[in-house]
N, C-alpha and C positions, 0 to 999 in steps of 0.2 A: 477308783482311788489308787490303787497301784500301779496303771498306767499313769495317772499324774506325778505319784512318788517318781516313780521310771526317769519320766521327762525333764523333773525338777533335777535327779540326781545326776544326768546327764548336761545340763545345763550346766550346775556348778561344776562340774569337773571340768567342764569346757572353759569353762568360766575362768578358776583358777590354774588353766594352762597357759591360758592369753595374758592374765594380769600379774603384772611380777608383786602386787601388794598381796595377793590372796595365794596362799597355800594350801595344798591339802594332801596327805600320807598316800590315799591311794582311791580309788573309786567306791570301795566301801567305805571309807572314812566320809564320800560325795553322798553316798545311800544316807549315811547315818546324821548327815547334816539337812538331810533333804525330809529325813522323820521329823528332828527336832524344830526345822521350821514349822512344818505343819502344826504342829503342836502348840509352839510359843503362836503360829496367825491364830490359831484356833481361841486360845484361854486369854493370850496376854497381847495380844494386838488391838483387839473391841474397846479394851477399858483405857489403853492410852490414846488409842482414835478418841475415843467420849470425852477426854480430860483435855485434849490438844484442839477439840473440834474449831473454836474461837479463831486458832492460831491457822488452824487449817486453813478456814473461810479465807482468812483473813490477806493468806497467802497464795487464795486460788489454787488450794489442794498440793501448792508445792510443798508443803511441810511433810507432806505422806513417804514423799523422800528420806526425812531425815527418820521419819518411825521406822521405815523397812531397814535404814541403816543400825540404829537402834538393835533392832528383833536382830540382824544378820552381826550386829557385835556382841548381843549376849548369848547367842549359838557360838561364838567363836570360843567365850570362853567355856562353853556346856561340854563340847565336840572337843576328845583329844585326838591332834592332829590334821585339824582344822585352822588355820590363824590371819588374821585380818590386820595388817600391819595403822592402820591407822583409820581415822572416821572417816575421811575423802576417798582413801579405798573402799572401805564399806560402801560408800554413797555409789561409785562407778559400779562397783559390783552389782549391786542394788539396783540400780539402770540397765546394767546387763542381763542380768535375770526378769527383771520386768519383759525387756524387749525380746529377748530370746523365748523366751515361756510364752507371749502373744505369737509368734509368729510359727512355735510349732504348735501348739494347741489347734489355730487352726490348718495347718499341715493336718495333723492327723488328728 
């Protein structure tokens, strides 16, 4: 589990170096967005997948996009120091963390 924290929190820092929409104060501020994700996928990601599943189907899993954007705009306003200038940032970010996070995951 710490190792994942680690990877995620590196990730976003990476993340928000490259994207001029995504900021962040400093690599703990990366740490402490990388808890509150975990958290909000944990409790509050299942019940909007369940409520959205329809729309999911319906869109061939492309709507899972807009929930991760979702989860990564309500960390923005949870995280101070954190900020996500708009939902199409969120979504980019949200692709990038996807694809970054599968390709080190299995890296290491």
């Amino acid at each position: 589990m710490i190792k994942t924290l680690l990877i995620n929190s590196i990730v976003i820092f990476a993340g928000s170096y490259l994207l001029n929409g995504v900021t962040l104060k400093n690599y703990w501020t990366a740490l402490g967005v990388a808890i509150v994700l975990a958290i909000l996928n944990l409790f509050i990601r299942p019940f909007i997948v369940l409520l959205t599943l329809p729309l999911t189907i319906l869109t061939l899993g492309l709507f899972t996009l807009v929930i991760n954007a979702w989860i990564l705009m309500l960390a923005d306003k949870l995280v101070d120091g954190f900020t996500i200038k708009g939902f199409w940032w969120a979504v980019l970010f949200s692709l990038f963390i996807s694809i970054l996070n599968s390709l080190l995951f299995v890296i290491f």
